[in-house]
C-alpha positions in Angstrom: 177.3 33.7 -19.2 175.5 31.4 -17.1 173.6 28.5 -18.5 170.5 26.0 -17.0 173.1 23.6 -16.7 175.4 25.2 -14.1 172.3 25.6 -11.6 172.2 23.5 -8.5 168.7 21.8 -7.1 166.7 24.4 -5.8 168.1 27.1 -7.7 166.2 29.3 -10.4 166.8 32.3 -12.3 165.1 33.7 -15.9 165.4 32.7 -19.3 167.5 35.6 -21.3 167.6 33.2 -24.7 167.8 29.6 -25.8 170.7 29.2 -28.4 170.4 27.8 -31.8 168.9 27.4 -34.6 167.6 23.6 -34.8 165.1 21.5 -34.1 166.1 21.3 -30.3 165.7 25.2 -30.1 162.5 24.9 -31.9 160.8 22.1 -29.2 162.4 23.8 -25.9 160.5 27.1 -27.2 157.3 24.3 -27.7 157.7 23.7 -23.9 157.8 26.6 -22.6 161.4 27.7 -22.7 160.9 31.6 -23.5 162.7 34.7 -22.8 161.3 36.0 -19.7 160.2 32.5 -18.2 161.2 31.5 -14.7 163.1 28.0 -14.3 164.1 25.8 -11.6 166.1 22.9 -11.1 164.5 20.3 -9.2 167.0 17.5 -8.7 169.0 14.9 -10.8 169.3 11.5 -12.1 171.7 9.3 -9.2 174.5 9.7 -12.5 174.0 13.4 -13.0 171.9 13.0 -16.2 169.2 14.3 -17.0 168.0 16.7 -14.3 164.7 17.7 -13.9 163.6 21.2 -14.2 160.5 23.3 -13.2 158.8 25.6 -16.0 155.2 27.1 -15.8 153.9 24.6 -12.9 155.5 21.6 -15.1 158.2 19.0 -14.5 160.7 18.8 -17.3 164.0 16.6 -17.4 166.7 18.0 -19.6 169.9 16.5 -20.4 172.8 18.7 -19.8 173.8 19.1 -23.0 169.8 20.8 -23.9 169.8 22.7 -20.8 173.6 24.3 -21.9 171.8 26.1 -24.4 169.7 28.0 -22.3 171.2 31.2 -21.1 170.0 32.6 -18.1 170.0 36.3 -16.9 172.8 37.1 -14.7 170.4 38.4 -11.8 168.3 35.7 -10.5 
């Protein structure tokens, strides 16, 4: 299962679902993060955190820890 998080700048692939059942799951949906939705990682922070992700034409920065819950499909 491959997650946002284990992408590499310049590297995309499609949201399969976005884990959990919190507040967190409830704003990333709010943004944009759907099933179906096309993502790319941008670049990072100089430390590693956050990165900065690329959803519907906007710049997002996630931390790690956000973008481990959402799970890509495995063909990207």
């Amino acid at each position: 299962m491959r997650t946002l998080a284990d992408l590499i700048p310049s590297q995309a692939g499609r949201i399969q679902a976005v884990t959990g059942v919190d507040g967190l799951t409830q704003r990333l949906s709010e943004l944009g993060f759907t099933p179906g939705q096309s993502v790319q990682v941008v670049r990072f922070a100089p430390l590693g955190d956050p990165m900065q992700i690329r959803i519907r034409g906007f710049n997002i920065a996630l931390r790690r820890n956000e973008a481990q819950r959402v799970i890509l499909d495995s063909v990207s």
